[in-house]
C-alpha positions as a printed NumPy array, in Angstrom:
array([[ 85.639,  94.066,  57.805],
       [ 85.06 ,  95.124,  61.339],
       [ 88.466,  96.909,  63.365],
       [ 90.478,  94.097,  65.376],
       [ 90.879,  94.471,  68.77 ],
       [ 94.259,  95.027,  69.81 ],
       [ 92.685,  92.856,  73.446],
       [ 91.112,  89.533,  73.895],
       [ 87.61 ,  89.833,  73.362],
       [ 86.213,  86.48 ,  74.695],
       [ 83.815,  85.587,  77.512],
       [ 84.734,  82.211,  77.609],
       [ 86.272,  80.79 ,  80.782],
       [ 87.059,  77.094,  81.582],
       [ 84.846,  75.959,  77.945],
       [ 81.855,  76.428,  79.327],
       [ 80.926,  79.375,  81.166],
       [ 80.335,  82.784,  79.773],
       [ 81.419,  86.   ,  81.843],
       [ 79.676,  89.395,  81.466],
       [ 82.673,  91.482,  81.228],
       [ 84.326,  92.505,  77.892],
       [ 86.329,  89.366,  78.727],
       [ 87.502,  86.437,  80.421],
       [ 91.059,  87.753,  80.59 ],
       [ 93.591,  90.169,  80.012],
       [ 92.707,  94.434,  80.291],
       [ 89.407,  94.169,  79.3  ],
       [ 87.986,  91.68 ,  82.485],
       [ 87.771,  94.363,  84.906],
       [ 85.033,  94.   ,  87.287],
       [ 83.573,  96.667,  89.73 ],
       [ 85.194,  94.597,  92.67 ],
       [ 88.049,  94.86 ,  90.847],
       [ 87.557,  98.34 ,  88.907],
       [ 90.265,  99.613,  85.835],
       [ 92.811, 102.531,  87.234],
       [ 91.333, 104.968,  84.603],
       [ 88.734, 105.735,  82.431],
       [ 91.339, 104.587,  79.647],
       [ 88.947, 101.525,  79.387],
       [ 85.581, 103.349,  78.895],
       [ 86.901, 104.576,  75.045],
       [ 85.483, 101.812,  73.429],
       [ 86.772, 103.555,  70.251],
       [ 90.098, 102.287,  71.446],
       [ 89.018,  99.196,  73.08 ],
       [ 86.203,  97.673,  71.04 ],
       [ 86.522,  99.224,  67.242],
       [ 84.983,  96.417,  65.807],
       [ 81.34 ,  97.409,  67.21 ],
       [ 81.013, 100.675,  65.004],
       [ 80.225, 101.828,  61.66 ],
       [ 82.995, 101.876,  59.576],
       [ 82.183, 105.592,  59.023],
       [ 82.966, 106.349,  62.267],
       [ 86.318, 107.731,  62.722],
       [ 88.165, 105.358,  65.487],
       [ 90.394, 108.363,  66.856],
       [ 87.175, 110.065,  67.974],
       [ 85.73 , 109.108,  71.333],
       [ 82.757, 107.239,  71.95 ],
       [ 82.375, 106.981,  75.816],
       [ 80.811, 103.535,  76.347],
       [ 79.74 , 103.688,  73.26 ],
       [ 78.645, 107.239,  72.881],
       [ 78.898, 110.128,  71.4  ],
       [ 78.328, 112.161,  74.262],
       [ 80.226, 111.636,  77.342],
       [ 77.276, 113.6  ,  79.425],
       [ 74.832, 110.886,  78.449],
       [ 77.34 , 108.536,  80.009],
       [ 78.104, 110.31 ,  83.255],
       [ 75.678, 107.666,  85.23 ],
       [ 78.221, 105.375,  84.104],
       [ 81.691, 107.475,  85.128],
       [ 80.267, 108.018,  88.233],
       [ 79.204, 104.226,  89.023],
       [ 82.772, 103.317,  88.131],
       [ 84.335, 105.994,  90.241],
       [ 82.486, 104.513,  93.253],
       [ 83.265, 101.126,  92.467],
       [ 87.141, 102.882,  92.239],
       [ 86.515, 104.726,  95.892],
       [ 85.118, 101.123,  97.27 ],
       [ 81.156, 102.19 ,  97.629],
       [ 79.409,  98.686,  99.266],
       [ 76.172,  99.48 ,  98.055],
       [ 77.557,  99.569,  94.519],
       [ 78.935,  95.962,  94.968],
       [ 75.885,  94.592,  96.518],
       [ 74.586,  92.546,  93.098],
       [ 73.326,  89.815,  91.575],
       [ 76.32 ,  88.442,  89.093],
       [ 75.628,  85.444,  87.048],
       [ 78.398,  83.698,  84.576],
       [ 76.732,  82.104,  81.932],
       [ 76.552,  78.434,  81.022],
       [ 76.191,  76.403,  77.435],
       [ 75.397,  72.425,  76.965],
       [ 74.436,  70.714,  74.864],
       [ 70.339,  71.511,  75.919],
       [ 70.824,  74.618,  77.93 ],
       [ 72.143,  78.246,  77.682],
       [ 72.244,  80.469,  80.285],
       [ 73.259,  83.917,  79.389],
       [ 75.855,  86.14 ,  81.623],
       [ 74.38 ,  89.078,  83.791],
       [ 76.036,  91.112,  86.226],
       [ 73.451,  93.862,  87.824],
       [ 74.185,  96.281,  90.846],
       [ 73.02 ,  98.832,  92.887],
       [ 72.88 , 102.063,  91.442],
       [ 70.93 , 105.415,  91.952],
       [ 70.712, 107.303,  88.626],
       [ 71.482, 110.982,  89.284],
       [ 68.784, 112.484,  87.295],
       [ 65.795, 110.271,  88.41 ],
       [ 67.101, 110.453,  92.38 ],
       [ 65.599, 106.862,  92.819],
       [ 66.903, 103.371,  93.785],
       [ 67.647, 101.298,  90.779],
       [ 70.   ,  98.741,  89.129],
       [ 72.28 ,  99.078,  86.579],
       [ 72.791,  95.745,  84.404],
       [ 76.198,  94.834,  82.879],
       [ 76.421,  92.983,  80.171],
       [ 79.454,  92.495,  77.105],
       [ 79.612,  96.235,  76.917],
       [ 76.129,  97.068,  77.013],
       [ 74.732,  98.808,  79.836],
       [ 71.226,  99.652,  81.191],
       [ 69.768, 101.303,  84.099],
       [ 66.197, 100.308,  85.668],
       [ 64.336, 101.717,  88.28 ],
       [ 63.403,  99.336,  91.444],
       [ 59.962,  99.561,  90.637],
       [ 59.712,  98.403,  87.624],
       [ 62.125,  95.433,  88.55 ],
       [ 61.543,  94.43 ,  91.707],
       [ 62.625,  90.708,  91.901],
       [ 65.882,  91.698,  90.459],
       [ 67.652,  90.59 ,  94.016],
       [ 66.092,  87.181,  93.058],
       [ 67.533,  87.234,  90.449],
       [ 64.054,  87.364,  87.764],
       [ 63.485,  90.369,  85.993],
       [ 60.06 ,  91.428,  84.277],
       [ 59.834,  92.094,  80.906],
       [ 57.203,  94.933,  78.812],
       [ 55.759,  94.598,  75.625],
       [ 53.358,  96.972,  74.144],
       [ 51.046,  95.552,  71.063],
       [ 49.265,  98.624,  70.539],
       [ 45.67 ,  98.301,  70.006],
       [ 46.055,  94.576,  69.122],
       [ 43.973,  91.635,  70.881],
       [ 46.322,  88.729,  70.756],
       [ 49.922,  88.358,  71.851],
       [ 51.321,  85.208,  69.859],
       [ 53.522,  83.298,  72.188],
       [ 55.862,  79.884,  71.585],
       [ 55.767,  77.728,  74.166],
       [ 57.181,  73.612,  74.601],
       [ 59.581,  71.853,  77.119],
       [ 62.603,  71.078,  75.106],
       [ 62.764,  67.71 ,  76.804],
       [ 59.345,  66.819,  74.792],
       [ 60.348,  67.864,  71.552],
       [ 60.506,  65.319,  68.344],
       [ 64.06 ,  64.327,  67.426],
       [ 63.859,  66.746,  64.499],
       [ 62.964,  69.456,  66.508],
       [ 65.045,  68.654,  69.009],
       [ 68.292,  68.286,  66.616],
       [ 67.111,  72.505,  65.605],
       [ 66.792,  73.679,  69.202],
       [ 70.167,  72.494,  69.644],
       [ 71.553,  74.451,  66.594],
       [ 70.053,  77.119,  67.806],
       [ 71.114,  77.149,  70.93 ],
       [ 75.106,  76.684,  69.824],
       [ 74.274,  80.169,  67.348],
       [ 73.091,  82.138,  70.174],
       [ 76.236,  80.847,  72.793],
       [ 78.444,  81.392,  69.612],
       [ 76.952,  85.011,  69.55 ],
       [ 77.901,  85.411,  73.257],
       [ 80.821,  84.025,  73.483],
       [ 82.633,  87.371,  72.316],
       [ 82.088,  90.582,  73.673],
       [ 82.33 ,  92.56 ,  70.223],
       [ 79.864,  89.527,  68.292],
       [ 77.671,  89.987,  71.489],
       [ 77.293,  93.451,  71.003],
       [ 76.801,  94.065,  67.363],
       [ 74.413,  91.033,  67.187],
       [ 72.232,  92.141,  70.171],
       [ 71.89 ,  95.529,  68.248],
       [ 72.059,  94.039,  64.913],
       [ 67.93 ,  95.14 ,  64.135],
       [ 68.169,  98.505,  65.654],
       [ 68.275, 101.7  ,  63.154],
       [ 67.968, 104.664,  65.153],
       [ 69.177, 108.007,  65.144],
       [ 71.29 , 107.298,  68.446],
       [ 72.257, 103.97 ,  67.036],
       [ 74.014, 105.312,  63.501],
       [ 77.525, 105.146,  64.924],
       [ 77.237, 101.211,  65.317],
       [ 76.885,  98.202,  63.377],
       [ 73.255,  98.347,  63.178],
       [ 71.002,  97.328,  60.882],
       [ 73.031,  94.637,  59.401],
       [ 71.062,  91.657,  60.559],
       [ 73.884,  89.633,  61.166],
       [ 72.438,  86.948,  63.72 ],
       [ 70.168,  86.056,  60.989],
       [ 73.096,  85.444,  58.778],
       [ 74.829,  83.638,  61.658],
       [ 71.797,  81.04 ,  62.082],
       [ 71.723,  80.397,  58.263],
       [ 75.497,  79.719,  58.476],
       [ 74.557,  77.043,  60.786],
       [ 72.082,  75.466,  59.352],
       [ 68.594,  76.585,  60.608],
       [ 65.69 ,  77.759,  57.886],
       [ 64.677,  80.875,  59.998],
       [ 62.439,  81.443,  56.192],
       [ 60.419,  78.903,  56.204],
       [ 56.847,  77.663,  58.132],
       [ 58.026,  75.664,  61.203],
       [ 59.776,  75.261,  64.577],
       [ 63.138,  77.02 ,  63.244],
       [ 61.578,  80.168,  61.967],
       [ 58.908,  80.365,  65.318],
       [ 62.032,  79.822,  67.858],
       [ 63.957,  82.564,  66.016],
       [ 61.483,  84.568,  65.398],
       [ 60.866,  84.311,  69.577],
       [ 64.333,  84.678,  70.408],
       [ 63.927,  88.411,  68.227],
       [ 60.433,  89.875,  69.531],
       [ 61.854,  93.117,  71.821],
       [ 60.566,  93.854,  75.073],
       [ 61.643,  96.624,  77.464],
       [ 62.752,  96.7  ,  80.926],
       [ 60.806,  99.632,  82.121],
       [ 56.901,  99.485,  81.924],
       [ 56.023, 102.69 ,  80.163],
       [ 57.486, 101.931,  77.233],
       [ 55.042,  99.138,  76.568],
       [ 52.575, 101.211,  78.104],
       [ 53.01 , 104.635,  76.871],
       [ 55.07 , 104.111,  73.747],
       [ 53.877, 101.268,  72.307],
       [ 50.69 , 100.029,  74.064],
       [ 48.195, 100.655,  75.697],
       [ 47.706,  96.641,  74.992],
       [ 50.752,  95.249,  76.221],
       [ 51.839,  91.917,  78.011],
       [ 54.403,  91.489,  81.181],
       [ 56.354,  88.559,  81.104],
       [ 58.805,  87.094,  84.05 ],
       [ 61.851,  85.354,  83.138],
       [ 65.434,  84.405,  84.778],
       [ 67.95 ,  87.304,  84.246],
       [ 69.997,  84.443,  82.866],
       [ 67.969,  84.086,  79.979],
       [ 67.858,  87.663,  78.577],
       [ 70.023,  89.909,  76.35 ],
       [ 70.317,  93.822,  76.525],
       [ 71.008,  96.391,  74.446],
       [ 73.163,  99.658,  75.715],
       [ 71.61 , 102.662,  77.415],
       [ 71.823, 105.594,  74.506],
       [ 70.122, 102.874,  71.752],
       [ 66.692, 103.792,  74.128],
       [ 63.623, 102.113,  75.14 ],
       [ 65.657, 100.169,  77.832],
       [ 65.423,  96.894,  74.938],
       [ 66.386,  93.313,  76.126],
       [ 64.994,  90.059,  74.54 ],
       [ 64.789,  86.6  ,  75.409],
       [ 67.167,  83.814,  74.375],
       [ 65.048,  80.489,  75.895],
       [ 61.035,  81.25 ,  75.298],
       [ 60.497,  78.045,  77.356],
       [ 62.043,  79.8  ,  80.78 ],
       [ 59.125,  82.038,  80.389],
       [ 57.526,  81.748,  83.552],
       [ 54.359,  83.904,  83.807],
       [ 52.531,  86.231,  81.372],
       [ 50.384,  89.103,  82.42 ],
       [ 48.159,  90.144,  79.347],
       [ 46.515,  93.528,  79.585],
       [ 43.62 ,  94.607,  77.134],
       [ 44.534,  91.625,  75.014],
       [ 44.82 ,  87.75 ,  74.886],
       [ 47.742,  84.911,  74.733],
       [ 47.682,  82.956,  71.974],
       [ 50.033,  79.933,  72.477],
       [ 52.106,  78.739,  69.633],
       [ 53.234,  75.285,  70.921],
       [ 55.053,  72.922,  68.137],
       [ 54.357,  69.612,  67.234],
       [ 56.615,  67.473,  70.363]])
């Protein structure tokens, strides 16, 4: 069983709405307008055991996360400003996130923040623990609040891609985009959950300290009911919702192309991973916010289910 949390753990405010701080109240929803004292907070050892392996031993300390406190110093040193009451760190783009019945909108908090190393403007994205950095060319429309997203297919010609208005869906489809969408605010709606399902498919080296690899969102959806197995609209929307994209353009390039796509979404409809996991991951919780594909050295091919 994963570590309790001596703190409250939840992002849920007012039964609704979704913050992206470790939580709605108590210790753990400090903001950087409204920064923690000490670092005391950054040991998420102490503060979120539940996210690691249970190999790890809790009494250690994992600095956001990670092992090494120097691969974390971008991090110290953002909160220290926020501490020291730096403006350009608290211009942002903060967005609480919102469930219904037929619509999710996931938490995001992103602010300005040069990265030491790279001596460039970029932003650094907040989100139920996990943290990423991006430079401000690759994201550029991040002050409007859209962020672009890279996948690399390698030497592949087609990108398969769901697409459908919800609105237009048959009942029966309609009745499984619901479900779904209750699994992925269930998955949010807790910082720790949040953070071990997000990484739940990672199995890196830099990854070995968490919960990863255990495929627990799949388990979650099963729990509620939708046949992610199966041919048809339950196993395409998962399978979707799971596809990884980066948030920096030679990943998809470089790493993993040269084929690759760009697609633009709403940062309200994306989920990160944290900075040391690598390759700056996020995916997409709603595939029909998508709203533009660039498709380099390849072709879209549209998925769209029976409405």
């Amino acid at each position: 069983m994963a570590a309790r949390s001596r703190f409250s753990t939840s992002t849920v405010i007012d039964s609704k709405s979704l913050v992206p701080w470790l939580s709605a109240e108590g210790p753990l929803a400090y903001t950087p307008s409204n920064p923690p004292a000490t670092d005391y907070f950054f040991q998420y050892t102490w503060i979120l055991p539940g996210i690691f392996n249970p190999q790890v031993n809790l009494r250690e300390h994992r600095y956001f996360g990670s092992p090494l406190k120097g691969s974390a110093r971008f991090l110290f040193d953002f909160w220290a400003n926020a501490r020291g009451g730096d403006r350009p760190v608290l211009q942002r783009y903060c967005q609480f996130g919102f469930f219904s019945g037929n619509e999710l909108r996931t938490p995001m908090a992103v602010y300005h923040h040069g990265r030491g190393y790279r001596d460039e403007p970029g932003f650094l994205l907040i989100q139920h623990g996990s943290y990423q950095w991006v430079c401000l060319e690759d994201q550029p429309s991040i002050p409007a609040g859209e962020v672009s997203l890279y996948r690399g297919i390698g030497q592949s010609t087609r990108f398969r891609c769901l697409r459908f208005r919800p609105e237009e869906l048959l009942p029966e489809n309609g009745e499984i985009w619901r479900k779904y969408l209750r699994v992925q605010a269930g998955m949010l709606s807790d910082s720790i959950l949040s953070f071990n399902t997000i990484h739940d498919r990672l199995k890196r080296c830099e990854t070995s300290g968490l919960r990863d690899g255990t495929w627990m969102g799949d388990e979650l959806a099963t729990q509620a009911g939708l046949d992610i197995q199966s041919p048809g609209f339950a196993r395409d929307l998962w399978h979707a919702a799971q596809q990884s994209y980066s948030l920096e353009r030679v990943i998809a390039v470089v790493k993993f192309g040269p084929h690759h796509v760009v697609v633009k979404t709403p940062l309200s409809n994306i989920r990160i991973t944290t900075f040391f996991a690598g390759e700056s991951e996020a995916k997409i919780v709603d595939p029909s916010r998508i709203s533009e594909i660039q498709a380099v050295g390849c072709e879209v091919d549209f998925n769209t289910p029976l409405k």
